[in-house]
C-alpha positions as CSV (number, residue, x, y, z in Angstrom):
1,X,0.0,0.0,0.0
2,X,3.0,2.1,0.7
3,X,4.9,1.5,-2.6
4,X,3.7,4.8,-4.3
5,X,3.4,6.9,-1.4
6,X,5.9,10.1,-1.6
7,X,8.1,10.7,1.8
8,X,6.4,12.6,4.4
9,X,9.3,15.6,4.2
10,X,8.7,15.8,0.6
11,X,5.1,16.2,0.8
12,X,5.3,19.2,3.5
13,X,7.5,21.1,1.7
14,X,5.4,20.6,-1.3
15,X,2.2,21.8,0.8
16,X,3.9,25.1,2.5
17,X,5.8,25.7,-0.5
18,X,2.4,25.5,-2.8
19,X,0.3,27.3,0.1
20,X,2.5,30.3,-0.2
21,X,3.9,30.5,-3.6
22,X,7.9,31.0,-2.1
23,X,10.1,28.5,-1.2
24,X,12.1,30.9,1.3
25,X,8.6,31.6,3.3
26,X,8.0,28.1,3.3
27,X,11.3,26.9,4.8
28,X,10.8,29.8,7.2
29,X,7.7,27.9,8.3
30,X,9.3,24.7,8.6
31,X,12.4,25.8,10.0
32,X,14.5,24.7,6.7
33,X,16.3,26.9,4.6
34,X,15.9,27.7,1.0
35,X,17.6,25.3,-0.7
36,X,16.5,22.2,1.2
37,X,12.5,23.2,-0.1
38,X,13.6,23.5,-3.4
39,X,15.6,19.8,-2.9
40,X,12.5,18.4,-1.4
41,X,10.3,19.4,-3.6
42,X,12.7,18.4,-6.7
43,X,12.9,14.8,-5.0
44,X,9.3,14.6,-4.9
45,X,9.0,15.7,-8.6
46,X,11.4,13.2,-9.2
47,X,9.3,10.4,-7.6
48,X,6.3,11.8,-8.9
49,X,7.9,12.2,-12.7
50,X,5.8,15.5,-13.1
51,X,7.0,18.9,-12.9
52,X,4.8,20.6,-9.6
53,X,6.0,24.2,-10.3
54,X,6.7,26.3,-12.9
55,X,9.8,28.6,-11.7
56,X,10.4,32.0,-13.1
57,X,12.6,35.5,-12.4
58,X,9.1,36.4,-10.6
59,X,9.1,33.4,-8.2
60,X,7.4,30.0,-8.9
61,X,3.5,29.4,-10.0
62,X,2.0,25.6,-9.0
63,X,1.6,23.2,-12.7
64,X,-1.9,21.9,-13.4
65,X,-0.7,18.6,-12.3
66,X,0.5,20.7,-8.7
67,X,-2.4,22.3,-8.5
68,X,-4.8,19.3,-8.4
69,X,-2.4,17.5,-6.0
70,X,-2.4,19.9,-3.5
71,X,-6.2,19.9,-1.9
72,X,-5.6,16.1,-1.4
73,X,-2.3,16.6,0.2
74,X,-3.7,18.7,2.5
75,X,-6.7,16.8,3.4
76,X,-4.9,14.2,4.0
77,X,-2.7,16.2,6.8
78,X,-5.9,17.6,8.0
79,X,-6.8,14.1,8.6
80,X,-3.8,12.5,10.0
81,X,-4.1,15.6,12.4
82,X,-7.2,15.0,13.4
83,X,-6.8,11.8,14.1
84,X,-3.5,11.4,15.9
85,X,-5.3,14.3,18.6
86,X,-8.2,12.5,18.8
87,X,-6.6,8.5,18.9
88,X,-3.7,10.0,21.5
89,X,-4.4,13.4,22.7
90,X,-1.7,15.7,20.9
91,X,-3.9,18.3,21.4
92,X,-7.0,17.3,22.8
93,X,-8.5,19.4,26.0
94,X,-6.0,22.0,25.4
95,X,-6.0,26.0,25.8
96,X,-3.8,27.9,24.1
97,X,-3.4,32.0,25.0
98,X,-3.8,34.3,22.2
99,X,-3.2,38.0,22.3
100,X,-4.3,39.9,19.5
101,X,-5.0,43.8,18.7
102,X,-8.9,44.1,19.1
103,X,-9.6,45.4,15.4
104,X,-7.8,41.9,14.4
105,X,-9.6,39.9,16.7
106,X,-13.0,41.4,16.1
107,X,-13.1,41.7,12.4
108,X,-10.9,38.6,11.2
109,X,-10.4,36.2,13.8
110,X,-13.6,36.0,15.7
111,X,-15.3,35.4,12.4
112,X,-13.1,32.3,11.5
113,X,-13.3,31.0,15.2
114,X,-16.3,28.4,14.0
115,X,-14.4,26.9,11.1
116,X,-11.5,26.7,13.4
117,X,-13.2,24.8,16.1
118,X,-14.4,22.7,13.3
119,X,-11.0,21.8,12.2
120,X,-9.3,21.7,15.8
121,X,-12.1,20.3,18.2
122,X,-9.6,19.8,21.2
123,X,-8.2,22.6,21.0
124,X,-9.7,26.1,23.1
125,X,-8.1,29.9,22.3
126,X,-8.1,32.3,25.5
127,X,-8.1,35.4,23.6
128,X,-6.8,38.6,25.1
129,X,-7.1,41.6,23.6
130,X,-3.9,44.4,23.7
131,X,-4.3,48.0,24.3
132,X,-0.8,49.2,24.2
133,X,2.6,47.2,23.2
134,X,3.4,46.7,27.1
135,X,0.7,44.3,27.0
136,X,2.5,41.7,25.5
137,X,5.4,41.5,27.8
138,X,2.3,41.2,30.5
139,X,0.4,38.5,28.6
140,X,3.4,36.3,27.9
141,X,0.7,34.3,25.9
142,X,1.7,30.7,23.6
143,X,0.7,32.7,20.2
144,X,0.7,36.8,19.6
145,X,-0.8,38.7,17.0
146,X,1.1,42.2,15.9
147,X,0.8,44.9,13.5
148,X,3.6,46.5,12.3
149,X,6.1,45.5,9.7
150,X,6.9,42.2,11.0
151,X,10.1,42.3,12.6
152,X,10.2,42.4,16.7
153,X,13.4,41.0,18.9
154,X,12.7,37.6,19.6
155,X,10.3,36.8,17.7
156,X,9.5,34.1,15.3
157,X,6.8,36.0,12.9
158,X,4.7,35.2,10.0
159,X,2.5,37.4,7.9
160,X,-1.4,37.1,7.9
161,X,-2.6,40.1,6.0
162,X,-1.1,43.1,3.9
163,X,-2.6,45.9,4.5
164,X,-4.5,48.3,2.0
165,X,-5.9,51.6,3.1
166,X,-9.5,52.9,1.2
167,X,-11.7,55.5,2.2
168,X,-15.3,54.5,3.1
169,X,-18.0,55.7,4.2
170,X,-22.1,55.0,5.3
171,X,-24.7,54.6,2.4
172,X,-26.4,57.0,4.3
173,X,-24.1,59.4,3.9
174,X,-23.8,61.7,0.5
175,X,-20.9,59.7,-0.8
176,X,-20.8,62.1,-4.7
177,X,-19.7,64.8,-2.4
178,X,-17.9,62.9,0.7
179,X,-15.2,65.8,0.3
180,X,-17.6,67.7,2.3
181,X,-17.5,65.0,5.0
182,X,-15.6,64.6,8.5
183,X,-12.9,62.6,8.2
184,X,-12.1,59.8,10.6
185,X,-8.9,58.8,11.5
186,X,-7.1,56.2,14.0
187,X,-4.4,57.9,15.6
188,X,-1.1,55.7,15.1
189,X,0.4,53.9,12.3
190,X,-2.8,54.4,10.7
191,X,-3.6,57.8,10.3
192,X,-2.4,57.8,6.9
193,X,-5.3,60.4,4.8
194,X,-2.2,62.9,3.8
195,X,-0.4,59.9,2.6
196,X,-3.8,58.8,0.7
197,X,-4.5,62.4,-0.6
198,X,-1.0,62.4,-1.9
199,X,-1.1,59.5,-3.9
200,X,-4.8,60.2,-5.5
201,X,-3.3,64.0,-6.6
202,X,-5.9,65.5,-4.1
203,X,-5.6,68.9,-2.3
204,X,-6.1,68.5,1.1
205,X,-9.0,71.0,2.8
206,X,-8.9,71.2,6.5
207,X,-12.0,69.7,7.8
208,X,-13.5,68.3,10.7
209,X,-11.2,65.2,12.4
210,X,-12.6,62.6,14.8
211,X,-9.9,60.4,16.2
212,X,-10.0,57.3,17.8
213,X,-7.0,55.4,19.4
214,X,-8.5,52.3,17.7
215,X,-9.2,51.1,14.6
216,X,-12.5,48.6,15.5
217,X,-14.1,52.1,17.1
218,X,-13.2,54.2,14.1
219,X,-15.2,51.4,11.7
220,X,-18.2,51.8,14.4
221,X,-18.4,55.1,13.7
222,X,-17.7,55.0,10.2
223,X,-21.0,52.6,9.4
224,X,-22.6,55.1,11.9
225,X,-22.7,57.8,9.6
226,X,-20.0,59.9,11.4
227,X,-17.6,60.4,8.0
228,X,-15.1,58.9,6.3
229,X,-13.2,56.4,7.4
230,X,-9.9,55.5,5.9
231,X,-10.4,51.7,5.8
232,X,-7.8,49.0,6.5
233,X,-8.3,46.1,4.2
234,X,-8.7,43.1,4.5
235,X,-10.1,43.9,8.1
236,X,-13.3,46.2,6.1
237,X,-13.7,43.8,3.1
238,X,-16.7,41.7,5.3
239,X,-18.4,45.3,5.9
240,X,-18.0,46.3,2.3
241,X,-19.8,42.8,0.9
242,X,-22.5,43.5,3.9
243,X,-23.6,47.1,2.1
244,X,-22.6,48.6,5.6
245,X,-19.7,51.3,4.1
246,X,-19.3,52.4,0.5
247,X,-16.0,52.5,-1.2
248,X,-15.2,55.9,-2.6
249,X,-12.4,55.2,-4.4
250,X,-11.0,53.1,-6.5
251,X,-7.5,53.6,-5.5
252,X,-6.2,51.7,-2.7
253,X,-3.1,52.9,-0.6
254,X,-0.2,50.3,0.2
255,X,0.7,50.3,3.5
256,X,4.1,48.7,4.9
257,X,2.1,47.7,7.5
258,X,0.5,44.0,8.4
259,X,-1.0,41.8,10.8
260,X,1.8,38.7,11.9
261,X,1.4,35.5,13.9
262,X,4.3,35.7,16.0
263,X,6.0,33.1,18.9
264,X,8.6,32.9,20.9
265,X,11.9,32.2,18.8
266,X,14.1,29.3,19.8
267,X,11.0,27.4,22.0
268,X,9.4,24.6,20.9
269,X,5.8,24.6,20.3
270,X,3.2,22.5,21.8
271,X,1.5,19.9,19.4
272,X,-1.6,22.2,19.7
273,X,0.1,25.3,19.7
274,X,1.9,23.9,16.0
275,X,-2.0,22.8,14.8
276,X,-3.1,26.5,15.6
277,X,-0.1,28.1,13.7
278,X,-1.0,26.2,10.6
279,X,-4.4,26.4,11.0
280,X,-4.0,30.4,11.1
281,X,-1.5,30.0,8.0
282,X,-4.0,28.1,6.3
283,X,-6.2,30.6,6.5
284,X,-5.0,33.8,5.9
285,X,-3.4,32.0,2.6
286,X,-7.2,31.7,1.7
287,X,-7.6,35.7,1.4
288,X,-5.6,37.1,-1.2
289,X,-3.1,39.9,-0.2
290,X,-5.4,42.7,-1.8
291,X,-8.9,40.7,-3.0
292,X,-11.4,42.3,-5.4
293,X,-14.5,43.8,-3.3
């Protein structure tokens, strides 16, 4: 029964490697370099006698045949997983503590929490919720969740979102003339209209600010009717599809700013603290980088 099955190794590099499109993110994952993805995944090509990616100048892009092998590759970690927490308790009954920024947690995670019970049924997130960067030191939680650029002493990070900033506003709200409106801004890395104004060729006009020291706030107000928000994609893209803000632009404002999964460097994780971390990877892999609303 065994006789055409690939080597386990082989088949997780395939899986990161194809989940992220980069061989260097995927060996940052598995805690290989480089070179040995790109060995593993020749081997397994090898084996396999069909060509899995298609590498170019711009990176790699998965083969027809790579494609249609990956879903079962992954469903059939997923189930080896499952079973080997259920059969002998890798991660059954266990909590692990989560401290996320309360826009991230609100808006991304707690929507996903469902599916992720679904997929992990022994395992139990205590979410805490940060309110300044001291919190984390305090928390000293298994699993973090930052914004920033990604890079933070000690810290074994990987992205979960790129962020795009868009102006929005309430359909209630007179959205041919939103010039004319309040703007809303969160003070912080954030509070980024000049830089939006700027690249849209805009004049700037002094008008009325609100400010809010949080971003999930801000959005509350913005679906209020209070102005115009300048919206932090993905974490607005489930408000947009709902009809509860308008986009007023087309144009979209890269920010060098992200949300990361982050852990402590150098320390072993916890079978269930591993099966959250690719769960979450999993997941934010399934929302593009800058997705079409």
């Amino acid at each position: 029964m065994t006789d055409h099955l690939p080597w386990l190794p082989w088949l997780r590099s395939f899986e990161a490697a194809a989940r992220r499109l980069n061989f260097t993110l995927a060996g940052e994952e598995l805690g290989l370099t480089q070179a040995a993805i790109s060995q593993q995944v020749k081997a397994l090509e090898q084996a396999l006698g069909k060509s899995l990616f298609r590498r170019g100048r711009r990176g790699v892009e998965l083969t027809s045949e790579g494609a249609a092998y990956l879903p079962h590759v992954q469903a059939a970690f997923a189930s080896l997983s499952q079973t080997t927490g259920e059969l002998f308790g890798g991660t059954a009954g266990t909590e692990i503590s989560l401290i996320t920024p309360a826009s991230f947690g609100a808006l991304w995670l707690a929507p996903r929490l469902p599916a992720f019970t679904t997929a992990l049924p022994g395992v139990a997130l205590a979410i805490s919720t940060m309110t300044a960067p001291g919190d984390y030191a305090a928390a000293s939680a298994d699993l973090e969740i930052r914004f920033g650029a990604g890079q933070w002493p000690g810290l074994q990070t990987h992205r979960l979102t790129t962020e795009y900033m868009t102006p929005l506003c309430a359909p209630s709200l007179d959205a041919a003339n939103w010039s004319e409106l309040p703007l809303l801004t969160v003070r912080g890395a954030r509070e980024m209209w000049h830089d939006w104004f700027r690249m849209a060729g805009m004049t700037v006009r002094l008008r009325r600010f609100h400010s809010f020291d949080t971003f999930a706030v801000a959005l509350e107000a913005a679906k209020a009717g209070a102005g115009v928000l300048l919206g932090s994609r993905p974490l607005v893209d489930a408000a947009i599809r709902k009809g509860e803000l308008l986009r007023l632009s087309s144009l979209d404002l890269p920010s060098p700013n992200g949300h990361f999964l982050g852990y402590r460097a150098g320390e072993a994780l916890s079978p269930a603290a591993r099966a959250a971390v690719d769960w979450l990877l999993r997941e934010a892999a399934q929302t593009a980088d800058h997705p079409a609303v």
